[in-house]
Every structure is written in C-alpha cells, then in structure tokens.
VEXMARMAR-688587 format. One record per residue: z negated, x negated, y of N, C-alpha, C in turn; residue in three letters. Coordinates in steps of 0.1 Angstrom, whole numbers, plus 5000, padded with zeros to 4 digits. Example, Ala and Ser with C-alpha at 12.3 -4.5 7.8 and 13.67 -1.06 7.14 Angstrom:
BEGIN
{site {4922; 4868; 4943}; {4922; 4877; 4955}; {4922; 4868; 4967}; 'ALA'}
{site {4929; 4872; 4978}; {4929; 4863; 4989}; {4921; 4871; 5000}; 'SER'}
end
This chain:
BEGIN
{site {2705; 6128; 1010}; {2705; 6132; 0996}; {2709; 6120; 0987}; 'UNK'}
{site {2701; 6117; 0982}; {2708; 6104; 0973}; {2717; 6108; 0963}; 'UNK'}
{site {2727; 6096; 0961}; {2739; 6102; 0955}; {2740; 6090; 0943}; 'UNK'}
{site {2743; 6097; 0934}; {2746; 6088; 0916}; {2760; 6090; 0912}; 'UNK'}
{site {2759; 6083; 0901}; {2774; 6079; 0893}; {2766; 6082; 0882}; 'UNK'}
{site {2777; 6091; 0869}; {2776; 6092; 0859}; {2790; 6087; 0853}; 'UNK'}
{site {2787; 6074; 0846}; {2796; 6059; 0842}; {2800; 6066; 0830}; 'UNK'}
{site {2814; 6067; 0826}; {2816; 6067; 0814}; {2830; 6058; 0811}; 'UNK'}
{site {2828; 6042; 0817}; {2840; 6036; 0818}; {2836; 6028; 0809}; 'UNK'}
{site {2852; 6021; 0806}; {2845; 6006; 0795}; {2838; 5994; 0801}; 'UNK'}
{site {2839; 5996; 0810}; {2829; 5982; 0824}; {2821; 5985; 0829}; 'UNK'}
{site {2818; 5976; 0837}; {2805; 5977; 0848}; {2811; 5978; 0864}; 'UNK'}
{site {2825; 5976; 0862}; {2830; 5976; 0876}; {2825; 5986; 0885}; 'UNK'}
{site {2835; 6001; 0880}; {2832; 6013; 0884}; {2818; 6015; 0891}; 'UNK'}
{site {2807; 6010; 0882}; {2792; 6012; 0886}; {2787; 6005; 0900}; 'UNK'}
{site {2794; 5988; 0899}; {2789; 5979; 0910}; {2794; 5984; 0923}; 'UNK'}
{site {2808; 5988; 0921}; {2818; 5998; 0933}; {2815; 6011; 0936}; 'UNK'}
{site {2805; 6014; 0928}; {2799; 6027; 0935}; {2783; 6022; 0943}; 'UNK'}
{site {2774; 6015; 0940}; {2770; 6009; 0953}; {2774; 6007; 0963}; 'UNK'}
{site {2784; 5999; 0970}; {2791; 6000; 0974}; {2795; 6009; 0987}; 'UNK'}
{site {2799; 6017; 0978}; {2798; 6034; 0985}; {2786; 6045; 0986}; 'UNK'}
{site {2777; 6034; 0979}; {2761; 6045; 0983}; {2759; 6051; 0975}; 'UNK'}
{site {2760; 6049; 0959}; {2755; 6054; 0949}; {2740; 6046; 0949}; 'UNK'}
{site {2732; 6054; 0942}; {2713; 6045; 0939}; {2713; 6052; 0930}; 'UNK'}
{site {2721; 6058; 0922}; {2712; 6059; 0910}; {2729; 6056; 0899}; 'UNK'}
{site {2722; 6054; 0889}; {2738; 6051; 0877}; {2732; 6059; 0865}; 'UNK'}
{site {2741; 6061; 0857}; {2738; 6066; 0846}; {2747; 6064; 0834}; 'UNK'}
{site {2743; 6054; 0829}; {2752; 6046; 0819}; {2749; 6047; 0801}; 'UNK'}
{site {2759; 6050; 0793}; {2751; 6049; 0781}; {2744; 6039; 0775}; 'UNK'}
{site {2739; 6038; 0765}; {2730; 6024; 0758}; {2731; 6026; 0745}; 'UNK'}
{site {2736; 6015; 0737}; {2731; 6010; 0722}; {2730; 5999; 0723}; 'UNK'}
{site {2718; 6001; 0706}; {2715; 5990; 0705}; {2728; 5983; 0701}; 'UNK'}
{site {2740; 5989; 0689}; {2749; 5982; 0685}; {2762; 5993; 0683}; 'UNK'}
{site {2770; 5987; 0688}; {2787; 5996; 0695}; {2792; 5999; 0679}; 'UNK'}
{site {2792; 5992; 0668}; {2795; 5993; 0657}; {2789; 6004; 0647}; 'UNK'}
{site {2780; 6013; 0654}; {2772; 6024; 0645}; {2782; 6036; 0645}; 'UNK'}
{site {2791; 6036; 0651}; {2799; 6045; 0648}; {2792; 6057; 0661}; 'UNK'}
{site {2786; 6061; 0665}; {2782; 6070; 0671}; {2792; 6074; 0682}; 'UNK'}
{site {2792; 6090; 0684}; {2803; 6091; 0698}; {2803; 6083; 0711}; 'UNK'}
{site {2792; 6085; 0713}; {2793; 6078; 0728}; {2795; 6061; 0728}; 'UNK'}
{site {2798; 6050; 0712}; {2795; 6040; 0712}; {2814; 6032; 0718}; 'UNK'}
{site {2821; 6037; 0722}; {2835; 6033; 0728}; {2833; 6030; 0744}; 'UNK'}
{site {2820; 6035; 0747}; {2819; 6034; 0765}; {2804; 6032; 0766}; 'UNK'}
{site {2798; 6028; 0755}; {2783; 6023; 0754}; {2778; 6011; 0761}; 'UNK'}
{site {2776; 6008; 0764}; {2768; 5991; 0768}; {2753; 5987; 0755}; 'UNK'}
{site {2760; 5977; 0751}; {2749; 5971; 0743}; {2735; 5959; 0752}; 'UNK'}
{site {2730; 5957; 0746}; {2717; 5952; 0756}; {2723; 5940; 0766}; 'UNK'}
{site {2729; 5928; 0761}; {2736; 5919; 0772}; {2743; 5924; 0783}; 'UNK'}
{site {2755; 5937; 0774}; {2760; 5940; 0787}; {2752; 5945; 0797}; 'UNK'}
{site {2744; 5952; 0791}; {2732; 5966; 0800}; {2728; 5952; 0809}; 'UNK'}
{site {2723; 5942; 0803}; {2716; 5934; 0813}; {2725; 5928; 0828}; 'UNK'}
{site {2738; 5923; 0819}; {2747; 5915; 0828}; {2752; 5931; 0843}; 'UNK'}
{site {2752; 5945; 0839}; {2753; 5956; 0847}; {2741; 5956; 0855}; 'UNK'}
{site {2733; 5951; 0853}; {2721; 5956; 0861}; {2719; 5943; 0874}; 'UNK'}
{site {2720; 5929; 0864}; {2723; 5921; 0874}; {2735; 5922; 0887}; 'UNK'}
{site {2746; 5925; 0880}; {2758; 5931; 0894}; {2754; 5939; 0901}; 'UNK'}
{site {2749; 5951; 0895}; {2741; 5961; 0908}; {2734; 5955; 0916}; 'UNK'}
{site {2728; 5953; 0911}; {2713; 5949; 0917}; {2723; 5936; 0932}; 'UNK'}
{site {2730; 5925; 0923}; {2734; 5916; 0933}; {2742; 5924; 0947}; 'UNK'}
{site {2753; 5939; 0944}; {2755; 5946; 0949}; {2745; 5945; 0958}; 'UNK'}
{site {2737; 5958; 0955}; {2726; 5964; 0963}; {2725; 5955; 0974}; 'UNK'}
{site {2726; 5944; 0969}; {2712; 5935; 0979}; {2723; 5927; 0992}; 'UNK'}
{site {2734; 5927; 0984}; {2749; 5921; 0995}; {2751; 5931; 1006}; 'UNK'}
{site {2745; 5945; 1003}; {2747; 5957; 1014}; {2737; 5953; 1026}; 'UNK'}
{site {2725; 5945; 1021}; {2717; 5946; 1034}; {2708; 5955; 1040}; 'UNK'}
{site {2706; 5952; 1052}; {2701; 5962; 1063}; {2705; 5963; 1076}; 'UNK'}
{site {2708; 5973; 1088}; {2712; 5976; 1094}; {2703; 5966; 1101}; 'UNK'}
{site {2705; 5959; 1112}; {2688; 5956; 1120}; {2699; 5946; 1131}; 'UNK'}
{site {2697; 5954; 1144}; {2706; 5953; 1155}; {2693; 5943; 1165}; 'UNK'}
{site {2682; 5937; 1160}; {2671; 5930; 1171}; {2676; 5915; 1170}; 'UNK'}
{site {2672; 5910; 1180}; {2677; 5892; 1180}; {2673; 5887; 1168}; 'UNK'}
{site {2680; 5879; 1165}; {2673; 5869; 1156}; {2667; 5852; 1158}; 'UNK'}
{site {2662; 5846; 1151}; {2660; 5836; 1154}; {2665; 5828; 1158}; 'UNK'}
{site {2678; 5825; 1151}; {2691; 5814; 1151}; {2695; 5820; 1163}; 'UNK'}
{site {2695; 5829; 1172}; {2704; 5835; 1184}; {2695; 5833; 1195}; 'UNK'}
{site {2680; 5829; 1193}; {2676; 5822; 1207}; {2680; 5816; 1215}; 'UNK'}
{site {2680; 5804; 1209}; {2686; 5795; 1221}; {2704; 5800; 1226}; 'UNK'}
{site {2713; 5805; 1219}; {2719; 5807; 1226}; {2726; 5824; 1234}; 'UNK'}
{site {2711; 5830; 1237}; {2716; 5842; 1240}; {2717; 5839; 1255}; 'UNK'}
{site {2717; 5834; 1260}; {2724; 5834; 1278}; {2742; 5830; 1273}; 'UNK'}
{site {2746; 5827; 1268}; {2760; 5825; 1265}; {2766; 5843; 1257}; 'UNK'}
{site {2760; 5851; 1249}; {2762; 5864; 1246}; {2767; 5874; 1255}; 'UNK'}
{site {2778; 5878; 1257}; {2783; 5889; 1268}; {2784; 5902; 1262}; 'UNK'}
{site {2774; 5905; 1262}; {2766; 5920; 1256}; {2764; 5936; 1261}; 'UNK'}
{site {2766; 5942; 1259}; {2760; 5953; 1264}; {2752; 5965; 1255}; 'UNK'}
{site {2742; 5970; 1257}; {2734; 5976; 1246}; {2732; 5986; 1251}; 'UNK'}
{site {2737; 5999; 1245}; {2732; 6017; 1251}; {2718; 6015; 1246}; 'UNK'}
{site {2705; 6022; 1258}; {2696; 6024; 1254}; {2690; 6036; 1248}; 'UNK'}
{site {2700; 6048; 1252}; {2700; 6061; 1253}; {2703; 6068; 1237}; 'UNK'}
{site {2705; 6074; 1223}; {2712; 6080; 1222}; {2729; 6086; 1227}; 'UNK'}
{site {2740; 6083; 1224}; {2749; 6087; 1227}; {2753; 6097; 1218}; 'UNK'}
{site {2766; 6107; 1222}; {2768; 6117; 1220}; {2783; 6116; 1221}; 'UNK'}
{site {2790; 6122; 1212}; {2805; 6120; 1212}; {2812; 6131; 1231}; 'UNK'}
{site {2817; 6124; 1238}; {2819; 6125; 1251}; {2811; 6123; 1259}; 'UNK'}
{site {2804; 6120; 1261}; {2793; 6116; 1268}; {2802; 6104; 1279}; 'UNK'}
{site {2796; 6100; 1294}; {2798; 6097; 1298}; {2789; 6085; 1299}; 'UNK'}
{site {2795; 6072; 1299}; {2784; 6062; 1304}; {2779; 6057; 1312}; 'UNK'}
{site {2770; 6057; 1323}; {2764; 6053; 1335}; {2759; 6039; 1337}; 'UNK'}
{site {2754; 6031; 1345}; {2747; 6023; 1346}; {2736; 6023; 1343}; 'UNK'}
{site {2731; 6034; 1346}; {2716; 6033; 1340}; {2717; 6038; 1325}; 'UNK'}
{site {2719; 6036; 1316}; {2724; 6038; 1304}; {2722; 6028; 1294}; 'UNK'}
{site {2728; 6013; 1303}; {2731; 6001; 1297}; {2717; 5988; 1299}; 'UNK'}
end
C-alpha cells in the first residue's frame, strides 16, 4: 500500500524524513508568493523552495537504493576470500536449518 505525508511544516525536513521511512507520495502546499496573505501562506513553499524540496526528496529517494543481494563486479576477483553462507530455501521464523538448505 503506498504510504504519503501530508506536510504542513515550515521545512522540507519532515518531508525528506519521511522517505526515509517509505513515504512516495508528499503533499505540500504551493504559492506563488507567502506575502498574499492567504491561509495556508505560513507553511506554503514558494517556487525555489518547492524546487530546493523536490531536489532533497528526490536525493533521498535515490540514497535508499535497491535491495539486490547478486555479486557484483568489484567482488569478483575476490570472492574465494568471502566466508558466506546463502539460504536457498525461503525461511520461516523456527524453522530449522539443514545442510541442504545452504
């Protein structure tokens, strides 16, 4: 289920810190200018900041990665030095582990 943040802080902190924890969607207010008096204009983002917020997400996002457990290049040459072991199976909380397993 994808999970959002609805921002109503004075920063972009809160927002980048909920990536993080697996927010993908944000929901931030926008003016064009914080000085119109409008209610929501105290916790608004005007266009620089909106941009400078999108760039930290976004940098977020991308510092989380991907999970990806396969060799990599750089670890060729020295996977005979690696003291490893890899379940092939699905495990199960109590589950017992075998040799044939590993």
């Amino acid at each position: 289920m994808p999970v959002g943040l609805s921002d109503h802080t004075l920063s972009s902190t809160t927002a980048v810190a909920s990536v993080a924890m697996g927010a993908c969607v944000i929901e931030k207010h926008f003016t064009s200018d914080c000085s119109q008096g409008v209610a929501d204009d105290s916790f608004a983002l005007e266009p620089a900041e909106f941009k400078l917020l999108v760039e930290q997400v976004s940098e977020a996002w991308m510092a989380l990665g991907k999970i990806d457990y396969g060799q990599k290049s750089s670890e060729v040459s020295n996977i005979k030095f690696r003291r490893s072991l890899y379940y092939v199976q699905d495990i199960c909380k109590g589950d017992i582990i075998s040799v044939g397993d590993v």
